[in-house]
C-alpha positions in Angstrom: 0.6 1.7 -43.9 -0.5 -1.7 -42.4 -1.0 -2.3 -38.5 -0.7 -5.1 -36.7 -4.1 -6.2 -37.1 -3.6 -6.0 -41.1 -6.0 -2.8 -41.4 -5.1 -0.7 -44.1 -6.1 2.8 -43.5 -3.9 5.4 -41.6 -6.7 6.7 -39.2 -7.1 2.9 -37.8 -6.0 1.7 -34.4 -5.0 -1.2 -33.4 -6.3 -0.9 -29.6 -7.9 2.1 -28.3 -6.2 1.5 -25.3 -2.9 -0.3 -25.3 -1.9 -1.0 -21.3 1.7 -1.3 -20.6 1.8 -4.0 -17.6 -0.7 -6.0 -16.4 -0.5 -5.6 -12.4 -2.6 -3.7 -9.7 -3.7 -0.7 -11.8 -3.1 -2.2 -15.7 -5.7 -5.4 -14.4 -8.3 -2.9 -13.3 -7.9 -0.7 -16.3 -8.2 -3.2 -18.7 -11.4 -4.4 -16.9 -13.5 -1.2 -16.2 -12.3 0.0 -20.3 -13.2 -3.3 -22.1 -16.5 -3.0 -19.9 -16.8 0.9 -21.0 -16.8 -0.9 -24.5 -13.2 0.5 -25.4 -11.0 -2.2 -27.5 -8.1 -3.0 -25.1 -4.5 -4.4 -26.0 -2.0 -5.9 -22.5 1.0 -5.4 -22.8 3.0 -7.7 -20.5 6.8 -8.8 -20.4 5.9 -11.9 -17.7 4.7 -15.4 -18.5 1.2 -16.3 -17.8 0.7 -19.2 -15.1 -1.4 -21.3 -13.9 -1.7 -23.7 -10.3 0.2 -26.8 -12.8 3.0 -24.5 -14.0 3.7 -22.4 -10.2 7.1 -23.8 -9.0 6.9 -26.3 -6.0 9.8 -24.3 -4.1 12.2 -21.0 -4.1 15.2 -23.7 -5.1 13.1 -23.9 -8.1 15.1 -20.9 -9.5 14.8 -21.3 -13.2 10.6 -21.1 -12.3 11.4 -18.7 -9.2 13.6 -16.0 -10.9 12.7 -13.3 -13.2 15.9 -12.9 -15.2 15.1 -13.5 -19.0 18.8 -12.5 -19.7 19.8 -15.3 -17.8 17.3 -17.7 -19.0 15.6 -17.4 -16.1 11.6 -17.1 -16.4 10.0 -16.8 -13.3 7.7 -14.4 -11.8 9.7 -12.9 -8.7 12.4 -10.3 -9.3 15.0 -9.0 -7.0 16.5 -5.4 -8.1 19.6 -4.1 -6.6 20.4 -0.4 -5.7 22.9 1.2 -4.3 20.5 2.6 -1.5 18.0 -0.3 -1.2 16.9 -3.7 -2.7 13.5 -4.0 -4.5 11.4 -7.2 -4.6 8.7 -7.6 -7.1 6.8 -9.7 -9.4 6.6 -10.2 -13.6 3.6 -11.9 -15.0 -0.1 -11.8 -16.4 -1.4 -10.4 -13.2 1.7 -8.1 -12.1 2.9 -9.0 -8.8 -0.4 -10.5 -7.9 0.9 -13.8 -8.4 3.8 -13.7 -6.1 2.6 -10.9 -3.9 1.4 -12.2 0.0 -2.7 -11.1 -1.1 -2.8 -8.5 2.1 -5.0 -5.8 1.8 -5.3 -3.2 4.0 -6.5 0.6 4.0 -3.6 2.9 5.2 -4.4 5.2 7.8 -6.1 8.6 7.1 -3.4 10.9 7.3 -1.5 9.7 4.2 -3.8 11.7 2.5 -2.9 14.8 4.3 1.4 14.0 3.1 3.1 14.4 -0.3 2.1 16.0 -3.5 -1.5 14.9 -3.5 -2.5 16.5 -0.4 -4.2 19.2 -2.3 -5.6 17.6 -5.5 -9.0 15.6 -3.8 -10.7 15.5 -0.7 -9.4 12.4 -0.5 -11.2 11.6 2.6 -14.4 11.9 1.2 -13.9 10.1 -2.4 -11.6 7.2 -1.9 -14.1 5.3 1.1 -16.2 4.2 -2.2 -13.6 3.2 -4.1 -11.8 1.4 -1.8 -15.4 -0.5 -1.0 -15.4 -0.9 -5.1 -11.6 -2.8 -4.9 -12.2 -4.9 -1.6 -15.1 -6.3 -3.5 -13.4 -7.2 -6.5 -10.6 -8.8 -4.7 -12.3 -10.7 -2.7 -11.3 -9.4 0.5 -12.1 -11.0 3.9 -10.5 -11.9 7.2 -8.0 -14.3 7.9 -9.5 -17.2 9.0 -6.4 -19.3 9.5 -4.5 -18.4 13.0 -1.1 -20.8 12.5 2.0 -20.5 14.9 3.6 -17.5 13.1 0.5 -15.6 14.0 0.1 -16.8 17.7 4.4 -16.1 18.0 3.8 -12.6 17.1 0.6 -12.2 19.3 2.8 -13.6 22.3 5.6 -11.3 21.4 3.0 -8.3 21.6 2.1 -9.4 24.4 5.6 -8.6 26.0 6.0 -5.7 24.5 2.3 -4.3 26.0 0.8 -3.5 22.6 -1.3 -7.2 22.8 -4.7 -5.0 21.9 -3.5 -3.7 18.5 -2.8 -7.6 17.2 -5.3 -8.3 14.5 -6.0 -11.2 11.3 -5.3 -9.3 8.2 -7.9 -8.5 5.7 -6.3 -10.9 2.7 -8.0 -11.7 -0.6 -8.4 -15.1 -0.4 -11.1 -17.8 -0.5 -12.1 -19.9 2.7 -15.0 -21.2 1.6 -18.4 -20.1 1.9 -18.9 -18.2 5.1 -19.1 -20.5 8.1 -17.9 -23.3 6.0 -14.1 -23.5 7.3 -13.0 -26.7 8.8 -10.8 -28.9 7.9 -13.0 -31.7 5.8 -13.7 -28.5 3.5 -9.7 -27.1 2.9 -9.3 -27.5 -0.5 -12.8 -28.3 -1.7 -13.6 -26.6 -5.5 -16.6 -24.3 -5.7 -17.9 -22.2 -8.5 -17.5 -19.0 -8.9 -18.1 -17.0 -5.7 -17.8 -13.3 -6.3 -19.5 -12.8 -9.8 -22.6 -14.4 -10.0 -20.8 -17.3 -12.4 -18.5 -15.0 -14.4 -15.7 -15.4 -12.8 -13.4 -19.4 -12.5 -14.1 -22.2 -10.3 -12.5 -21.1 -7.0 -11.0 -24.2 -4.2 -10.9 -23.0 -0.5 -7.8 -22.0 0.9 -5.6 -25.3 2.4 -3.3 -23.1 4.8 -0.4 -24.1 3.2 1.8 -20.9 3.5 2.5 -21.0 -0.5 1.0 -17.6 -1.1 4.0 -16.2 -2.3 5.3 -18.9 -4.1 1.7 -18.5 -6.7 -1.4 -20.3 -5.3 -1.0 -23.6 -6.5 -4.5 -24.3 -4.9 -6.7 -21.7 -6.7 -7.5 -20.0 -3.7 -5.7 -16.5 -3.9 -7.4 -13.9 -5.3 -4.8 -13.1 -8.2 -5.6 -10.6 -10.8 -6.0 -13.4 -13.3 -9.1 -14.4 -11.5 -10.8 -11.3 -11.0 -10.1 -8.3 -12.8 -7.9 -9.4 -15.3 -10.2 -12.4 -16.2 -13.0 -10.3 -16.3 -11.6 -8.2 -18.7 -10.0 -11.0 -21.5 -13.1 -13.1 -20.9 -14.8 -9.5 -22.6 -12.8 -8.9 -25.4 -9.0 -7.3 -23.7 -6.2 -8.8 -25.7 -3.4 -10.1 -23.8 -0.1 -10.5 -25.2 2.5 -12.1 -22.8 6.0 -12.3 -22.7 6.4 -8.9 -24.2 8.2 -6.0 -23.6 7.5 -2.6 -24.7 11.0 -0.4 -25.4 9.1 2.6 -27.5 6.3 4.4 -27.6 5.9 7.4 -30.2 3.4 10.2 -31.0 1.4 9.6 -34.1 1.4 12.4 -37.2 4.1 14.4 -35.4 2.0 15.6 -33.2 3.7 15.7 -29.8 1.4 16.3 -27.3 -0.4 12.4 -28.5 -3.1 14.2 -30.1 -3.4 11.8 -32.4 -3.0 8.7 -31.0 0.7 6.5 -30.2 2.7 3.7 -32.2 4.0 1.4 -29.5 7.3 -1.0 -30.5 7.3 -4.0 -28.6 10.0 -7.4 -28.7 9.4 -10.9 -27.1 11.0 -10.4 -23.5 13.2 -12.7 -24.2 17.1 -13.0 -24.4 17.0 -12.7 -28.0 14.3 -9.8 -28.1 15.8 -7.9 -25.6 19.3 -7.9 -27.6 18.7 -8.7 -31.1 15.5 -7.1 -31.4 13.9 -9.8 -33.1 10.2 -10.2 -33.2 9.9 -6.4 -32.9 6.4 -5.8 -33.6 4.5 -2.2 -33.6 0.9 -1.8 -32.3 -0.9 2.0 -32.5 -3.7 2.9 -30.0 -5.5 6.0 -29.6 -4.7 6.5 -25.6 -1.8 4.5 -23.9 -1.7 3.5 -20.0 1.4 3.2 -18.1 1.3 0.5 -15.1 4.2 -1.5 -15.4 5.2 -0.8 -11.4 7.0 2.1 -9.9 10.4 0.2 -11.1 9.1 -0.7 -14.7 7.2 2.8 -15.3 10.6 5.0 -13.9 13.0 3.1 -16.8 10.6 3.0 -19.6 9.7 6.7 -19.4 13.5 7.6 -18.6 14.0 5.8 -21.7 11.3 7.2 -23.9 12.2 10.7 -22.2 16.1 10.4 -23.4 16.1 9.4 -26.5 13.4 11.9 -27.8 10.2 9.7 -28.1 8.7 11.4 -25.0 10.8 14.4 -24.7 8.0 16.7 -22.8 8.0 14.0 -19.6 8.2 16.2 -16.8 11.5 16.4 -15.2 10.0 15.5 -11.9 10.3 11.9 -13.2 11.9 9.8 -10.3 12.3 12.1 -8.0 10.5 11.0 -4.2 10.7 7.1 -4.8 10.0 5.6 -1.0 10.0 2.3 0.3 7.2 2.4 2.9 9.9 3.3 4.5 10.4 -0.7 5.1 12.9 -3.2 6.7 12.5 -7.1 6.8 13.8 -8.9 10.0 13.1 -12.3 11.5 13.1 -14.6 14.2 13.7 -17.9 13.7 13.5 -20.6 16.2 16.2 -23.8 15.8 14.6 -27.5 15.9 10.9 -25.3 16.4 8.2 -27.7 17.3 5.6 -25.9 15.6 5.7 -25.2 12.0 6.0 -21.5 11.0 5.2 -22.2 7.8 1.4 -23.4 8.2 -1.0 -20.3 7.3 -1.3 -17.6 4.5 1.6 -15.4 3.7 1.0 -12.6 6.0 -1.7 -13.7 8.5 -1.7 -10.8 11.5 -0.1 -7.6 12.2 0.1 -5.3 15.2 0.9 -1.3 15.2 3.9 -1.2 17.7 3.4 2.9 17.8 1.7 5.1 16.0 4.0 5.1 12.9 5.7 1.4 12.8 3.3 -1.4 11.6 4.7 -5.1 11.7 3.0 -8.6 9.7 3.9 -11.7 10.5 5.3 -13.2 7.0 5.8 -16.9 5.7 6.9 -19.1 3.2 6.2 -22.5 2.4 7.6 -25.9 3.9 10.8 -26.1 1.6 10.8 -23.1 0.7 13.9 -22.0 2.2 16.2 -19.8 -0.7 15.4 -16.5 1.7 17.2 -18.6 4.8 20.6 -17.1 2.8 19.6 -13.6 2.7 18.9 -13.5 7.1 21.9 -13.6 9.4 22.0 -12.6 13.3 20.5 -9.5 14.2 22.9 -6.5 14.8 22.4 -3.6 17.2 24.0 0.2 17.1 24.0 2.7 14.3 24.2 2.1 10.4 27.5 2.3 9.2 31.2 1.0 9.0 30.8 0.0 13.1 27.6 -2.1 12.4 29.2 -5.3 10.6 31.8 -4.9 14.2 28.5 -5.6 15.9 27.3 -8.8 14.0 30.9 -10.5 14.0 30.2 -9.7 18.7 26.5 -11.1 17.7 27.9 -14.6 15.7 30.0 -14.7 18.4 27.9 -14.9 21.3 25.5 -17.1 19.9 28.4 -19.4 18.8 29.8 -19.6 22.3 26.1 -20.0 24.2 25.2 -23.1 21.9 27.2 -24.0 18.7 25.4 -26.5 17.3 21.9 -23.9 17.8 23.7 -21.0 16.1 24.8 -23.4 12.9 21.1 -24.4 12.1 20.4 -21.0 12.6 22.7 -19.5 9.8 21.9 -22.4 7.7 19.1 -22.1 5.5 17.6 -25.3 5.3 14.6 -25.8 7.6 14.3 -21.7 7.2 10.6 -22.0 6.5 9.2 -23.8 8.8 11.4 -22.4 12.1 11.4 -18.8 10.8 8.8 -15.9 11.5 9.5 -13.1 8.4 8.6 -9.7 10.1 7.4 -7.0 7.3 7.9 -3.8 9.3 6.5 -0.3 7.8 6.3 3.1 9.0 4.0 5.8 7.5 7.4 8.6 8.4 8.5 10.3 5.2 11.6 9.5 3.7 12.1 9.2 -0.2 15.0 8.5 -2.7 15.6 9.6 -6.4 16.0 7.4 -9.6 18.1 8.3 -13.0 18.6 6.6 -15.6 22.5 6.6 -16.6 25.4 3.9 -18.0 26.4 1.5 -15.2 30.0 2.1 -14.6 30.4 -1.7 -14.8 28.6 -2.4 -17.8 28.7 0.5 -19.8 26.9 -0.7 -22.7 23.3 0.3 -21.5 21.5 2.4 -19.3 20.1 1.4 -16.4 18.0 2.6 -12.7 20.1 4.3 -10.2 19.3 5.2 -7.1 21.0 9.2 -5.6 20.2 11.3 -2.8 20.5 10.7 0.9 20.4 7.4 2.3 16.9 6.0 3.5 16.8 4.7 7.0 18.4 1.1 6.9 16.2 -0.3 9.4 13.4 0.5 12.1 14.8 0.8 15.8 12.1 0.8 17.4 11.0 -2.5 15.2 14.6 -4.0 16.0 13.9 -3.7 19.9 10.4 -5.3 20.0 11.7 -8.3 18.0 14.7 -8.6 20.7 12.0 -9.0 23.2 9.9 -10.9 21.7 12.2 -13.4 20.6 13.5 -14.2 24.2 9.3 -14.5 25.1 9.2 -17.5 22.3 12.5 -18.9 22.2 13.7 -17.4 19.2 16.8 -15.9 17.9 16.3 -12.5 16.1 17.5 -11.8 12.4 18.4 -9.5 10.0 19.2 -9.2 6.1 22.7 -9.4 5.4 22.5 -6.4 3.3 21.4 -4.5 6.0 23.9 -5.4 8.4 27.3 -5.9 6.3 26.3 -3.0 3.8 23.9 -0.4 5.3 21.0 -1.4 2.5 17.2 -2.1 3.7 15.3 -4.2 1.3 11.7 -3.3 0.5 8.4 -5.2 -1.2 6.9 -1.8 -1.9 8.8 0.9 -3.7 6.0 3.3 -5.0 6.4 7.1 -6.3 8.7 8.3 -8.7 6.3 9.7 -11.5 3.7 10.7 -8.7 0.3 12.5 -8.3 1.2 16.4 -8.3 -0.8 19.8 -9.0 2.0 20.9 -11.5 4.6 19.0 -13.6 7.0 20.7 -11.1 6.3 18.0 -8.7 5.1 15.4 -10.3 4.6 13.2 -13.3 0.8 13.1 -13.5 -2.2 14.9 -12.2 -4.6 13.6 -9.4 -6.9 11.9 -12.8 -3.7 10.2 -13.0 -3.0 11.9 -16.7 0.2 12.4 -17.6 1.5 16.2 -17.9 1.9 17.6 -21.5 0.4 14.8 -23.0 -3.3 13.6 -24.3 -4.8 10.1 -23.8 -2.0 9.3 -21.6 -2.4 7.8 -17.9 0.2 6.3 -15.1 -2.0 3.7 -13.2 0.5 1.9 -10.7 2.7 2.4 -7.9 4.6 4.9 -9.3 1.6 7.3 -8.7 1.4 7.3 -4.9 2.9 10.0 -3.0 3.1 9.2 0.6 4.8 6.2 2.3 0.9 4.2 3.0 2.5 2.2 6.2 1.0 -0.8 4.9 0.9 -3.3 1.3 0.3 -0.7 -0.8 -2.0 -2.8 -3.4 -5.3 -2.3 -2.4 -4.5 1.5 -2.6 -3.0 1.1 -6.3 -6.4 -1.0 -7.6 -8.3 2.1 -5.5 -6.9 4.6 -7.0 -7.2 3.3 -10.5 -10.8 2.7 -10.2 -10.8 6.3 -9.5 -8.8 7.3 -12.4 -11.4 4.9 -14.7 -14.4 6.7 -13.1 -13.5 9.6 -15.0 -12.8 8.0 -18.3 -16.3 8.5 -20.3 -18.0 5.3 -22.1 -17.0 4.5 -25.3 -19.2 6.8 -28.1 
């Protein structure tokens, strides 16, 4: 039989390690294995890009979108559930390229919640590895305080919480330490973290375009850290492809003997023609193609008999960070919201509820459609009765103020994005099953019990904030009109567990009734963090590589 690599001999691999996804977990495991001297293959269905290719704007959509079907190939991806709406990246890098490059340690007690309470001492092993991540991503302190930040200071201020405010730790390069001031913004530098093994690096410009890919080269994105480490040291990347099986060699079905992976272009016509289908085997295979992408393709694998022995825990306790996006936005503002990094502060309003001061770029106004007037009472058929009494009394105070406001041009740059977490518990479940609609294929669905739709408590202190700055509070459509909460950061569903009974791997991150099989991505975590989530993802992987043994 010849492999993809034109070997001839049965007992050859192609990779010893093929990594499905190429995100927060599939970047560091290609890095630390190539460096263990294992031979590693990528596996990712999103383009590669660079600062030339990044669209300039959100309007952008055919560069914006991720919807191949469509003919869309962009690197941001909006999924939509019956109990909540997912955002997320696609491309070499994962969401790192569209993600806003915050990176935060959650508070002690997740540890102490959910299935991996019991598998570590968490407390004591993760401090190194987290000191292990921040270093590879280049994390430091916000250095840019823009008007976003200084609104939401000003509305903590009101609400009495004024001494929890705080500049995130972001990855993201200011320049050499002291060397921030604007005659430097912008200025190119070699490599700063690797002693020259890494890319030239240009210091960050404060132009809010974090999320919209660093057109700069000043975020910290996979592809400049981890993941370039591990191409520039012999990791194959292949791009633009999707994986859709993945089979036990030799018939033995535990993966004793290594996989045969089946991969087409992610394209329109390899998705539904299956052309291009190609077949690489490895001897160990690595699942980290986010909680969304990791859920379908083991569903899938699972159903039709290629993985059959995937523990039935599999998307059970998906959360959300238990997360809600709201806004204030300020008609006509004379300072521009915009200016800044992504997220640049945040403040703990309570002891659960966390809150970030988000931003897009000048222009960058698409999200102006999803944010209408901010509703109070209960979720539910009464709530849209409460908006309509919200239109209408900004309508009547100041018509002309209440049109720019619904309007989504000038969004960006009059608009304060609030990312609100809580560490409470509260989880979903995922299936796989044919879409009643389009019956043809199977597809994600969210069951169970509705997650909370929004944050009271996070509701109130933007209602009194926004009369302290002059704002007008905002929420998503979805939320208000149809009781769904939208999320950045939907992790579990094949989590960390002592038994297959509750979860989908162990706390090595190896996948139950399986050999040489790990899940390294979001899909792992067991606890709603209360904050971005990816700087506990790349921690937890390098613990999961710490006890993979160097290559013999």
């Amino acid at each position: 039989m010849q492999n993809a690599r034109g070997h001839d001999h049965d007992d050859t691999f192609d990779y010893d390690y093929i990594v499905v996804g190429s995100g927060f977990g599939g970047s560091v495991c290609a890095h630390r294995l190539t460096e263990k001297g294992y031979d590693v293959g990528i596996m990712e269905q999103g383009k590669r890009w660079t600062p030339d290719s990044m669209p300039r704007s959100n309007w952008h959509i055919r560069h914006w979108l991720w919807r191949p079907m469509l003919g869309l190939r962009g690197f941001f991806t909006m999924s939509f559930f019956r109990h909540v709406i997912v955002l997320h990246g696609n491309a070499v890098g994962g969401g790192s390229i569209t993600y806003a490059q915050t990176l935060l340690v959650p508070p002690d007690k997740v540890w102490d919640n959910g299935q991996w309470a019991a598998l570590n001492d968490w407390h004591a092993v993760m401090p190194g590895h987290y000191a292990t991540a921040k270093k590879m991503l280049g994390v430091t302190t916000n250095q840019i305080i823009a008007p976003a930040d200084l609104g939401l200071k000003r509305m903590a201020e009101v609400a009495g919480c004024e001494d929890t405010w705080y500049p995130t730790d972001v990855g993201i390069f200011f320049g050499p330490e002291g060397s921030h001031d604007k005659a430097a913004l912008g200025t190119a530098y070699p490599d700063p973290y690797f002693d020259g093994e890494g890319p030239e690096r240009h210091s960050c410009i404060g132009c809010g375009g974090c999320m919209m890919g660093c057109q700069h080269g000043a975020k910290n994105t996979l592809d400049k850290n981890y993941l370039y480490l591990a191409e520039k040291h012999g990791a194959k990347m292949h791009a633009e492809t999707k994986v859709i099986d993945v089979v036990p060699l030799n018939g033995k079905a535990d993966g004793e003997d290594g996989y045969a992976v089946t991969t087409v272009p992610s394209t329109f016509a390899g998705l539904t023609l299956g052309r291009g289908k190609r077949t690489f085997t490895c001897h160990s295979i690595v699942f980290s193609g986010s909680s969304l992408g990791t859920q379908e393709l083991l569903f899938t694998l699972k159903d039709r008999g290629s993985l059959p022995n995937i523990s039935a825990a599999l998307g059970q306790r998906v959360r959300t960070n238990a997360e809600s996006l709201i806004s204030c936005r300020i008609p006509d503002s004379e300072a521009d919201m915009s200016k800044g990094i992504a997220i640049g502060s945040g403040i703990h309003i309570d002891e659960y509820t966390h809150i970030e001061a988000t931003r897009y770029p000048a222009g960058s106004d698409f999200m102006g459609l999803l944010f209408t007037a901010m509703a109070k009472g209960k979720p539910g058929w009464t709530r849209p009765f409460s908006w309509l009494s919200a239109m209408g009394k900004l309508f009547v105070a100041n018509p002309l103020r209440a049109m720019k406001f619904q309007l989504p041009w000038r969004f960006a740059k009059e608009t304060i994005i609030f990312l609100c977490m809580q560490t409470a518990d509260g989880h979903l479940d995922m299936k796989l099953k044919r879409l009643w609609y389009w019956p043809f294929r199977k597809a994600l669905v969210t069951e169970g019990k509705r997650i909370a739709t929004f944050i009271p408590e996070a509701n109130d202190f933007v209602i009194r904030g926004a009369k302290a700055i002059g704002a007008i509070p905002g929420s998503s459509f979805t939320e208000v009109l149809f009781n769904i909460p939208t999320t950045a950061h939907c992790m579990g569903g094949a989590a960390m567990a002592a038994t297959p009974e509750e979860g989908v791997c162990d706390g090595h991150n190896r996948v139950f009734h399986y050999q040489n099989m790990l899940i390294c991505d979001s899909s792992m975590l067991a606890a709603n963090l209360g904050v971005n989530p990816s700087l506990t993802i790349t921690a937890l992987t390098e613990h999961a590589m710490s006890h993979v043994p160097i290559k013999s």
